[in-house]
C-alpha positions as CSV (number, residue, x, y, z in Angstrom):
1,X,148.4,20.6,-62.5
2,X,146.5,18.4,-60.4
3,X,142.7,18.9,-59.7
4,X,143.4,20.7,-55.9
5,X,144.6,23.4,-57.9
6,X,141.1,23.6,-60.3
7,X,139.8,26.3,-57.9
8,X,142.0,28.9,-58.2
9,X,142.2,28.4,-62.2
10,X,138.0,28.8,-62.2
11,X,138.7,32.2,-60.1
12,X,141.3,33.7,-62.2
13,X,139.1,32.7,-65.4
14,X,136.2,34.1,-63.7
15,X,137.8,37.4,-62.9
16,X,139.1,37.6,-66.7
17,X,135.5,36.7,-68.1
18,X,134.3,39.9,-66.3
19,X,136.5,42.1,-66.7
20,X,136.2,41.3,-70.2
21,X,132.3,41.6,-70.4
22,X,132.0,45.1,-68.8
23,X,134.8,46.4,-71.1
24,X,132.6,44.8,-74.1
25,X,129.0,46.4,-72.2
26,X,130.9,49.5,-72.8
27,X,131.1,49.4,-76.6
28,X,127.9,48.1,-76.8
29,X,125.5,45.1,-76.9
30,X,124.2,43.6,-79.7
31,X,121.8,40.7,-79.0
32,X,119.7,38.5,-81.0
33,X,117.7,35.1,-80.5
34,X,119.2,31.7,-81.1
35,X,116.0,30.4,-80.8
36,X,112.5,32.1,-79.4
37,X,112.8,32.8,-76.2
38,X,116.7,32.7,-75.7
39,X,118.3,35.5,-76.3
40,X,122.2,35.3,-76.8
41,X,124.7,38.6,-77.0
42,X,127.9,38.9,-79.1
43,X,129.3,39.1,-75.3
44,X,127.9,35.7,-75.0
45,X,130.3,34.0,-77.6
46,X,133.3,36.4,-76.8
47,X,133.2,34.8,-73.3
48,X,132.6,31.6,-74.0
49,X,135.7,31.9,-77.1
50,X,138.2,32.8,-74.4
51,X,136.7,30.6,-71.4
52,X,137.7,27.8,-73.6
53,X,140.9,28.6,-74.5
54,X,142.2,29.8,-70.8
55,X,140.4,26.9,-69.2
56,X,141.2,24.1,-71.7
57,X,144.5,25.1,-72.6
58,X,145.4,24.9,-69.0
59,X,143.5,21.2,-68.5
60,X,143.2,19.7,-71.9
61,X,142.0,16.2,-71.0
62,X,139.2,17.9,-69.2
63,X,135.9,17.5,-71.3
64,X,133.8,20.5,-71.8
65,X,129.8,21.4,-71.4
66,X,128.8,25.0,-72.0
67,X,125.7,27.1,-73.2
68,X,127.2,28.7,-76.0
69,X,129.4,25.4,-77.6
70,X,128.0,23.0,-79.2
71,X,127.9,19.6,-77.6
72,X,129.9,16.8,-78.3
73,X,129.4,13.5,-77.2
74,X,133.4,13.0,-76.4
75,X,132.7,14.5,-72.9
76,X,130.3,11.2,-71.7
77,X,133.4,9.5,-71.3
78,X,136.0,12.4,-70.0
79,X,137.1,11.7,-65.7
80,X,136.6,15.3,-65.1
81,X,134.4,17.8,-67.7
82,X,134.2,22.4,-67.2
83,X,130.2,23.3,-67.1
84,X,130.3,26.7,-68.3
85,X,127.8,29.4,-68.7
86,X,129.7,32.3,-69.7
87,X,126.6,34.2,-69.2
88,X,123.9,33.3,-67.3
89,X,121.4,35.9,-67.1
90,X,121.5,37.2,-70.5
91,X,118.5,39.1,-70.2
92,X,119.7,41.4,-67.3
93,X,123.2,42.0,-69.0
94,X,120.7,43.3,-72.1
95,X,118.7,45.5,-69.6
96,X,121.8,47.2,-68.5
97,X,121.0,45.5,-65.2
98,X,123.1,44.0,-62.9
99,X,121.8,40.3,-62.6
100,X,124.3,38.4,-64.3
101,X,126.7,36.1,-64.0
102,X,129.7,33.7,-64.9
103,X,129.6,30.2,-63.5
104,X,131.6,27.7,-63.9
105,X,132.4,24.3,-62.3
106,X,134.6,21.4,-62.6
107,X,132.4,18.0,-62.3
108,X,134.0,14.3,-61.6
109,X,132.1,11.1,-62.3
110,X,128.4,13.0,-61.8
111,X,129.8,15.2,-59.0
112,X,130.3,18.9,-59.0
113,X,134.2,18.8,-57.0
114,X,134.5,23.2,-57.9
115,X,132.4,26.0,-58.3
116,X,132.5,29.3,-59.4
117,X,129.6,32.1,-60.2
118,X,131.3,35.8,-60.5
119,X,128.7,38.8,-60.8
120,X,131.0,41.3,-62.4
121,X,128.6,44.4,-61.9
122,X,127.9,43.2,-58.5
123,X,131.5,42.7,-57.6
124,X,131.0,39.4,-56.2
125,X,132.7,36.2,-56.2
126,X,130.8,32.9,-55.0
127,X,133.3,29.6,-54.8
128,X,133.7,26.5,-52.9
129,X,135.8,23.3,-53.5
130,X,133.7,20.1,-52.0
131,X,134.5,19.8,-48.2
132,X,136.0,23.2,-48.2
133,X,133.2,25.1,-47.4
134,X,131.5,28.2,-49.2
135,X,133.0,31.7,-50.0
136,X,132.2,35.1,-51.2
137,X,135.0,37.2,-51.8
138,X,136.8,35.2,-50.1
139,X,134.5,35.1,-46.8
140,X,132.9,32.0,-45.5
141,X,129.3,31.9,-46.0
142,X,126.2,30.2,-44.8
143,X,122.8,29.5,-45.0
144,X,120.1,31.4,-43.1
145,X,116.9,30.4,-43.3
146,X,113.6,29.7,-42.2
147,X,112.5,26.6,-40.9
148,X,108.6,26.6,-42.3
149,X,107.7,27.7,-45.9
150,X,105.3,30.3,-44.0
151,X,107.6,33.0,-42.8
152,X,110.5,32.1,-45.5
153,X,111.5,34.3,-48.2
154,X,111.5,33.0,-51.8
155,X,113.3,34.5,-54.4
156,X,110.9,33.5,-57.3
157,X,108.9,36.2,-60.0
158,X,106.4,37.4,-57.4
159,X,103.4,36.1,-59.1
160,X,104.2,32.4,-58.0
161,X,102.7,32.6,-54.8
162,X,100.0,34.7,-56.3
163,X,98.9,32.1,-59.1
164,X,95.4,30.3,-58.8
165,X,97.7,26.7,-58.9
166,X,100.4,27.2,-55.6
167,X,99.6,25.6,-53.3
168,X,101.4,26.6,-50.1
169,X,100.8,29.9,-47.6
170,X,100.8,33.6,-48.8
171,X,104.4,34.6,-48.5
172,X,106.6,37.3,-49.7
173,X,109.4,37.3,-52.4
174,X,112.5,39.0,-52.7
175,X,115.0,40.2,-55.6
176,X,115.1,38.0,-58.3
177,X,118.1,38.6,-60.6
178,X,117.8,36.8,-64.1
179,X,120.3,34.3,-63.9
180,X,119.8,31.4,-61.9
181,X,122.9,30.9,-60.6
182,X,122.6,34.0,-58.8
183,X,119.3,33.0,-57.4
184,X,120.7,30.3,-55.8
185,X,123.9,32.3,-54.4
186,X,121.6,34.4,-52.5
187,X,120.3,31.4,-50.7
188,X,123.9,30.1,-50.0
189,X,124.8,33.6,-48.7
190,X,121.9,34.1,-46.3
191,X,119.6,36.5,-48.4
192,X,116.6,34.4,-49.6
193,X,116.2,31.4,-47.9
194,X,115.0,28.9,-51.5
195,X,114.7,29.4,-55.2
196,X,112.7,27.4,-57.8
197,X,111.7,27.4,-61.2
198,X,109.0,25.0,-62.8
199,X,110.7,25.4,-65.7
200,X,113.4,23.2,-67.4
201,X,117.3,24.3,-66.4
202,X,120.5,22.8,-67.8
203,X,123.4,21.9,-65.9
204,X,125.5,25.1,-67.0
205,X,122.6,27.3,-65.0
206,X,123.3,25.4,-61.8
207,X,126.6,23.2,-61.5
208,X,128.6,25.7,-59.8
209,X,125.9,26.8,-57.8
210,X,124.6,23.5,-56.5
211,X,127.9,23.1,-54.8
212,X,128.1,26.6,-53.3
213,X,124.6,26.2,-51.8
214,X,126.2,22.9,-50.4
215,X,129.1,23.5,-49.0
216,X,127.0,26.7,-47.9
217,X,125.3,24.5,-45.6
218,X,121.8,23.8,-48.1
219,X,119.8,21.7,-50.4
220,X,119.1,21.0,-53.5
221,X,117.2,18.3,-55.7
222,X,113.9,17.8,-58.1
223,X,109.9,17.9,-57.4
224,X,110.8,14.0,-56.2
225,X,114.0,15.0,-53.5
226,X,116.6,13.7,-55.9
227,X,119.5,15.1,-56.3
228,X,121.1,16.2,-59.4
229,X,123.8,14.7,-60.9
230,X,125.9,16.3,-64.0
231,X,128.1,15.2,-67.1
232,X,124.2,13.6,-68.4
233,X,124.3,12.6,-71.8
234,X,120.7,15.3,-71.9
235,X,121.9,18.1,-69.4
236,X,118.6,18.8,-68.8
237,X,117.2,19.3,-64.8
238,X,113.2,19.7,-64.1
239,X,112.1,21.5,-61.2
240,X,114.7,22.3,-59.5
241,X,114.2,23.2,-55.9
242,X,117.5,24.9,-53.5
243,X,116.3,25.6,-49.9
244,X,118.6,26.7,-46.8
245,X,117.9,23.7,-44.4
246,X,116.4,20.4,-44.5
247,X,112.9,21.1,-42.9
248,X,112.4,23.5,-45.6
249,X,113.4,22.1,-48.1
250,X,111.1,19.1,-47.4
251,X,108.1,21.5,-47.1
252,X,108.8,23.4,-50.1
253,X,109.7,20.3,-52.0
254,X,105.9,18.7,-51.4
255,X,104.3,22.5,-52.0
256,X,106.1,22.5,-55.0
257,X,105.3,19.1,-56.5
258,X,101.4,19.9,-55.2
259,X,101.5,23.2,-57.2
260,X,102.6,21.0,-60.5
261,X,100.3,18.6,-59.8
262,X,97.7,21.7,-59.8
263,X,99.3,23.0,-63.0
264,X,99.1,20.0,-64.9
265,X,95.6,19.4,-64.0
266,X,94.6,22.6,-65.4
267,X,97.1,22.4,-68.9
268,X,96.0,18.4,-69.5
269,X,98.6,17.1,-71.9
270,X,101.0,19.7,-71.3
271,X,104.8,18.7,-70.1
């Protein structure tokens, strides 16, 4: 099949995934840490079993990156790789809450070209193909935001703007769900207008999403304005900052790289 038709294979796999994970809430979750700090559910590795086997038995040559596989170097030189995070937001899913998420994404030579997040509990379906333009459930969606950092709603943990180190206005938050995909979908679809985390992400939190917020009409890039790229030999993004517009983004990029620079001040040596 030829790449035009990766979409609608990330959508049906998407749609299996979730149904599959609510039937498995059902029965019960049992979770556990891989390692402190990240906790991983047998729902987890069910999903990401049979993400592999629909999506690579239907593109073999396709490389593959996901949270739950363990890397292989073979993918570096793949044309086209899946990013998979066949749960992102395993906290909520252990809360009984509904912040999480499936995301996947098809990426070409550093670029994400497809996107995917499904919210199974939310019964919502973000996608978008690159220079097709941004959907949920099948509706075109854009961005909505503030101009200025002042009167824009963040969807950060609500003590950011609180802490001693920010170092922008006072301003209000709104929901945060756990996975941070999702975070980002709500700035694509108009209900937060940025997202950030000054904490380390890896390219199967954001692949899909980074193209959604895109082709949504938004930003997305580092501390320093640049702009991810994906298929890295260390999937690893710092500081990732998605906005609704350009003037925002620029203001909330330099409060964001000021409130670092206050952080690191105050934890000397720290990363």
């Amino acid at each position: 099949m030829p790449a035009a038709d990766d979409l609608a294979l990330l959508e049906e796999a998407a749609r299996r995934a979730g149904k599959q994970a609510l039937a498995a809430i059902r029965d019960g979750v049992d979770a556990w840490e891989k390692e402190p700090g990240h906790p991983v559910t047998q729902i987890d590795l069910a999903i990401d079993r049979f993400l592999t086997d629909f999506l690579r038995g239907a593109r073999p040559a396709y490389g593959w990156l996901s949270e739950e596989t363990a890397d292989e170097d073979s993918r570096l030189g793949c044309d086209r790789i899946f990013v998979v995070d066949p749960i992102d937001g395993t906290r909520d899913l252990i809360r009984g809450r509904e912040g999480w998420a499936i995301a996947i994404a098809v990426v070409e030579a550093g670029t994400v070209t497809q996107g995917v997040i499904f919210a199974p509990d939310l019964g919502r379906l973000y996608s978008a193909a690159r220079g097709g333009g941004a959907t949920l459930n099948g509706r075109a969606i854009r961005t909505n935001g503030a101009a200025r950092l002042g009167s824009a709603r963040l969807c950060v943990d609500r003590d950011v703007p609180r802490s001693r180190h920010w170092a922008g206005p006072s301003l209000g938050t709104v929901y945060r769900p756990n996975s941070i995909a999702l975070r980002i979908a709500r700035v694509a679809a108009g209900e937060a207008d940025a997202t950030f985390d000054g904490r380390p992400s890896r390219e199967w939190d954001t692949a899909a999403a980074s193209l959604i917020l895109q082709e949504a009409g938004g930003l997305i890039s580092d501390e320093t304005g640049r702009t991810p790229r994906y298929n890295k030999a260390d999937p690893v993004e710092r500081n990732l900052i998605a906005s609704a517009n350009p003037a925002l983004h620029a203001d909330l990029v330099d409060t964001v790289s000021r409130t670092l620079d206050n952080w690191r001040a105050a934890n000397p040596g720290s990363a």
